[in-house]
N, C-alpha and C positions, 0 to 999 in steps of 0.2 A: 093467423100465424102469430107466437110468443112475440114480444117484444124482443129483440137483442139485447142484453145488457152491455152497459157500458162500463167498457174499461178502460178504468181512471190511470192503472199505469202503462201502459203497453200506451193510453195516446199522448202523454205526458214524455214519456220516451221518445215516442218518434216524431214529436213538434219540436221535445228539445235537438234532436238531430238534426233536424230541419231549420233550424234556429241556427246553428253551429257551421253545418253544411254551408249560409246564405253568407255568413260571417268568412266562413276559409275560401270560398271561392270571390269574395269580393276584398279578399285582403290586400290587394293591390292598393284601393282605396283606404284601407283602415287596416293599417298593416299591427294597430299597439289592442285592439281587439284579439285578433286571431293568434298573436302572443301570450295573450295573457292566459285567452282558452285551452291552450295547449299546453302550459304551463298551470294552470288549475285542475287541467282534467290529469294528471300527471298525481298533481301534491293530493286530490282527492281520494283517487285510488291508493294512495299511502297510508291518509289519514282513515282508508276503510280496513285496510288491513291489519293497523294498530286498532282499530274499534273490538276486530274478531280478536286479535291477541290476546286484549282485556276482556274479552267476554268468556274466553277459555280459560282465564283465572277468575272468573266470577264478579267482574267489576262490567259492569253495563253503563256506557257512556251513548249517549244520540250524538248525531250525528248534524244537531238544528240544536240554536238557542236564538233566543228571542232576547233582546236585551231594551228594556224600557226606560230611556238616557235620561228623559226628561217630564217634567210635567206641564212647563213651559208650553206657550204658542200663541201669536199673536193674533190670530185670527179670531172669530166672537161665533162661530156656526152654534145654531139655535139649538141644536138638539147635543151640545158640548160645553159641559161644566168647566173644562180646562181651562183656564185664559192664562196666568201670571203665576205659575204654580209653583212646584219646588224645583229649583237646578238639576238636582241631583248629585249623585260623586263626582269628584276630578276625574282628569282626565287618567293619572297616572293610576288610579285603580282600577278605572274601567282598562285600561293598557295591561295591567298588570293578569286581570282576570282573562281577556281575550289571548294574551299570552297561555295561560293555565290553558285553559278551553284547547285550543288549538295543540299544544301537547297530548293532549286526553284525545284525537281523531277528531274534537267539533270540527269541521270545515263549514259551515254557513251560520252567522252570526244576522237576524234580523234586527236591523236597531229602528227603533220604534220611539212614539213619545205619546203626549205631545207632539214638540215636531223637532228632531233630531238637528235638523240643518240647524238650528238656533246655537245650536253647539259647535262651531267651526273649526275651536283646537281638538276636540273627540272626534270627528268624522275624519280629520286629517293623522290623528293617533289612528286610529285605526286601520287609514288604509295602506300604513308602513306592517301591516300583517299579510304579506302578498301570498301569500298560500291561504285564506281562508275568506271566502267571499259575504259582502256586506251588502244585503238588498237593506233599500234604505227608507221607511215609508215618510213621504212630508206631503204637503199640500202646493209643492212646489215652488211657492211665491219667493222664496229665499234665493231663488238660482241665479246665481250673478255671476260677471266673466271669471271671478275667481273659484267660482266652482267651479263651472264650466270646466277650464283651465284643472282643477284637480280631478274631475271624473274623466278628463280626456287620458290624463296620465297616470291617475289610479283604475286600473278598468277592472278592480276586484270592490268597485263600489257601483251599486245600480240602484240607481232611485225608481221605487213606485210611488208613484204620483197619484193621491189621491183626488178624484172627481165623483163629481157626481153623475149617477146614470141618466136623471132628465136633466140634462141643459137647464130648459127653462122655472128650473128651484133651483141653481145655482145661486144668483143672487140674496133671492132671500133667506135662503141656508147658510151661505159661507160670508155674505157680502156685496155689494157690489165691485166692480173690475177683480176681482178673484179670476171667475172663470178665465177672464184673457190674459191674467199673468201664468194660471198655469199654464194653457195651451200654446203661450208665447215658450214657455220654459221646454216642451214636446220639442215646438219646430227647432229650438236651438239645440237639444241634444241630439234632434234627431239629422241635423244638418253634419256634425260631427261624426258621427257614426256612433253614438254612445247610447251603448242598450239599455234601453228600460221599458218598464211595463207600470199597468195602471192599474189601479182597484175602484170600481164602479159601484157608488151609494145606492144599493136599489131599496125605492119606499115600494109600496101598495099599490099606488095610482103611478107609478112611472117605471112600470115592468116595460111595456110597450117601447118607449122612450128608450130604456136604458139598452135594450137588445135590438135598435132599431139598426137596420143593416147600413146603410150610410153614415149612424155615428158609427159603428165597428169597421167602416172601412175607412174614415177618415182618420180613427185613432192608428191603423193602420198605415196609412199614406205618412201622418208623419213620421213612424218610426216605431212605433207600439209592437213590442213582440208577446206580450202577454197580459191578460186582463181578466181581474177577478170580480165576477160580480157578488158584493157582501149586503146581504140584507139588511138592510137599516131600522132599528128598534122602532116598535112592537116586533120586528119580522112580520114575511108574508104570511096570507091565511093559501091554503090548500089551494086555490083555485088559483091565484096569483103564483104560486111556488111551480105548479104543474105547467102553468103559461109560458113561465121564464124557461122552464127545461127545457118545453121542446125549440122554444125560440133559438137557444143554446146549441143542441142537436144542430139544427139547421146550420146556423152559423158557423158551425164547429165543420162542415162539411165543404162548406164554401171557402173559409179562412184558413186554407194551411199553410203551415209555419208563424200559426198565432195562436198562443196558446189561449184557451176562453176554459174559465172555471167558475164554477158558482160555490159560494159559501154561507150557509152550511149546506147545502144537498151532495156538493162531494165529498165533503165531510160525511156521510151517511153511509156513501157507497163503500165506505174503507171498515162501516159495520163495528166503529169505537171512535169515541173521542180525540179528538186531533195528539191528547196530552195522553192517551193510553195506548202504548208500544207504538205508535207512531212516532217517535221522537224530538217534539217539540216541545221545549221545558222555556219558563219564562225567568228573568234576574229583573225585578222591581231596581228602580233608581236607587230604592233604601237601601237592596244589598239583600233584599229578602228572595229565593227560590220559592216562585209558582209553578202550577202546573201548568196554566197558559194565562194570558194577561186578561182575562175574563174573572179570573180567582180574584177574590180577595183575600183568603188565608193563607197562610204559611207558616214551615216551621223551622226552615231554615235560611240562616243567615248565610247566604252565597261569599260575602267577604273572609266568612273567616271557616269558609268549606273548602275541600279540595273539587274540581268538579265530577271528579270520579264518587261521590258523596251525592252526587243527585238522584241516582238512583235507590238513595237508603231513606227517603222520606218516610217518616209513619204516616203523617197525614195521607200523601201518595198509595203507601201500602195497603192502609184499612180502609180509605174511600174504595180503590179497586176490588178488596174482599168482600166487601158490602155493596159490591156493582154499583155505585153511583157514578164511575165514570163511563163503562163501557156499554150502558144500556144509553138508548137516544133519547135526549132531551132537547128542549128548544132552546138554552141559556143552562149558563153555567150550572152545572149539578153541583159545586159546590157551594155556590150562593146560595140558590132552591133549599139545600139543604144545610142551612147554618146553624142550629141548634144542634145538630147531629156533629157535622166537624167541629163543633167548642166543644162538645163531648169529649170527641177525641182528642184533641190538642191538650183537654185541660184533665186525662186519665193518669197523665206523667209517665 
C-alpha cells in the first residue's frame, strides 16, 4: 500500500483549532488569552480581505514578514558568529514600518535576530500593534518578571524559544546553565497561561534525541503548543532526514493539539521555497528587503519602500524566471548561486 501523503495544511489547521479550542474552553483560567484570539482572528480576516483588494489591483502583499531587529546576542553557541554585533534601527522606524506593514494586510511580523529580547523598548513598540501578531524567536535567557509581566498583557507577542533537540549538546553548544534558564523561562510562561512554542536544533547524531517521546511530552507538559524541528548546518544526510520524518509521523499522531514540524522537509512538501509565493519576505536591521534571512542579497531598501513595493524586486523576479528559487535545494539558492545574482543586481 502507497504511503499517505502528508498534509502540511489541513494538519496545521486542525492543531491550530485545537490549539484555540484548549485556549476558549479554559478561558475561565486565562481569560486575556482567549481575548486577544478572538480579537486577532477578527483583525486577520480583515487584513485578508484587504490582501485580495490589493491583489485585484495588482499589488501583491504577504501576509508574513520576518523582521531581523538585531545582530546582537549574548550568548557565544559554537556553531554562531553572532556575539556583539550591530543594534540595528530605532525603535521608531521599526514602529513606523510595522505601522506600514500592517496597513498593507501583513498580520504576522516574525522578529528575529540575534536575539530580539535584547531590544526591550522594540518588543514593547511593537506589541502596542494589537491587530498584528509577533512570534518572537530568543534563546529565552532574557525572560524576566518584566516580560513576563508584558507577554501576559500583550498576548499578540509569543516567544519561540530556541533549544536544542539533544539536551545533552546544550552545554557545550550554547554554554553552561543555558539549558535551565530556558526551560526555567517554559515553566514560567507556561504557569501563566502564555503561549509559546519552540524550535528544536537537530544535528546528525541527535535525531533520536531531538524526537525522543518523553522530551516531546515534557516540552508539552510545560506548556509547549508547537515545535519546529530545524536542522542544524551541514544539515542531515538522507538516512538521518528520513529517521526524523517518520519519528515526526509518530509523534504527530500521539501529540494533538501540538503542533510538531520539521524544517526544511516541510518546507519540501509545499513543492517551493518558503520565499516563493509562499509569503515570507525578510527586512534585514539595515533596512534592506530579503527574500528570507538565509539571503544575503538585496535590492531593496525596505526604509525608504512602501511595503506594497516588495513584490516589485528584480532580484526576486529574475531569480524566480531562472527557477533558482522554486527548484529544491539544501541552502539558500541565492548564496549557491552568487555570481549569477551580481549578475543581476549589477545589469541595472
Amino acid at each position: 500500500m502507497a504511503e499517505r501523503e502528508f498534509d502540511l495544511d489541513r494538519y496545521v489547521s486542525s492543531n491550530a483549532r485545537d490549539i484555540i479550542g484548549d485556549v476558549l474552553k479554559g478561558s475561565w483560567q486565562c481569560r486575556a488569552e482567549s481575548v486577544f484570539i478572538a480579537r486577532y482572528m477578527n483583525s486577520a480576516r480583515k487584513a485578508s480581505k484587504l490582501r485580495d483588494e490589493l491583489e485585484a489591483r495588482g499589488e501583491s502583499v504577504s501576509p508574513f514578514l520576518i523582521a531581523n531587529v538585531t545582530e546582537c546576542c549574548g550568548l557565544k553557541c559554537s556553531d554562531c558568529n553572532l556575539r556583539q554585533g550591530k543594534r540595528g534601527q530605532g525603535e521608531s522606524k521599526w514602529g513606523m514600518m510595522f505601522d506600514e506593514a500592517s496597513a498593507c494586510g501583513v498580520s504576522v511580523v516574525l522578529l528575529s535576530g540575534g536575539e530580539p529580547l535584547a531590544r526591550r523598548e522594540l518588543i514593547e513598540e511593537a506589541s502596542k500593534r494589537k491587530d498584528v501578531l509577533f512570534p518572537i524567536f530568543t534563546n529565552g535567557t532574557l525572560i524576566d518578571d518584566q516580560y513576563l509581566k508584558l507577554f501576559d498583557e500583550r498576548r499578540n507577542l509569543v516567544p519561540i524559544l530556541n533549544i536544542e533537540g539533544d539536551e545533552s549538546q546544550a552545554d557545550s553548544r550554547r554554554g553552561a546553565g543555558v539549558k535551565e534558564k530556558t526551560f526555567e523561562a517554559m515553566r514560567l510562561l507556561g504557569e501563566k497561561g502564555i503561549i509559546f512554542a519552540c524550535s528544536l536544533a537537530v544535528s546528525r547524531d541527535g535525531v533520536d534525541a531531538s524526537s525522543d517521546r518523553a522530551y516531546i511530552a515534557r516540552l508539552k507538559e510545560l506548556g509547549c503548543k508547537a515545535a519546529v524541528f530545524f536542522e542544524r548546518a551541514p544539515g542531515l544526510d538522507q538516512a538521518s532526514r528520513i529517521r526524523l520524518k517518520n519519528q515526526a509521523q509518530k509523534l504527530r499522531a500521539e501529540f494533538s493539539g501540538m503542533i510538531l514540524l520539521i524544517y526544511p522537509e516541510d518546507k519540501r512538501l509545499l513543492d517551493s521555497c518558503v520565499s516563493e509565493g509562499r509569503g515570507l519576505y525578510c527586512l534585514s536591521g539595515r533596512g534592506e528587503g530579503r527574500a528570507c534571512p538565509y539571503s544575503p542579497f538585496a535590492d531593496i531598501s525596505q526604509w525608504r519602500a512602501c511595503p506594497m513595493s516588495w513584490s516589485k524586486s528584480r532580484l526576486l523576479d529574475r531569480a524566480a524566471e531562472l527557477g533558482m528559487i522554486a527548484k529544491e535545494h539544501e541552502s539558500c539558492a541565492s548564496a549557491q548561486g552568487g555570481g549569477l545574482v551580481r549578475r543581476i543586481l549589477g545589469d541595472g
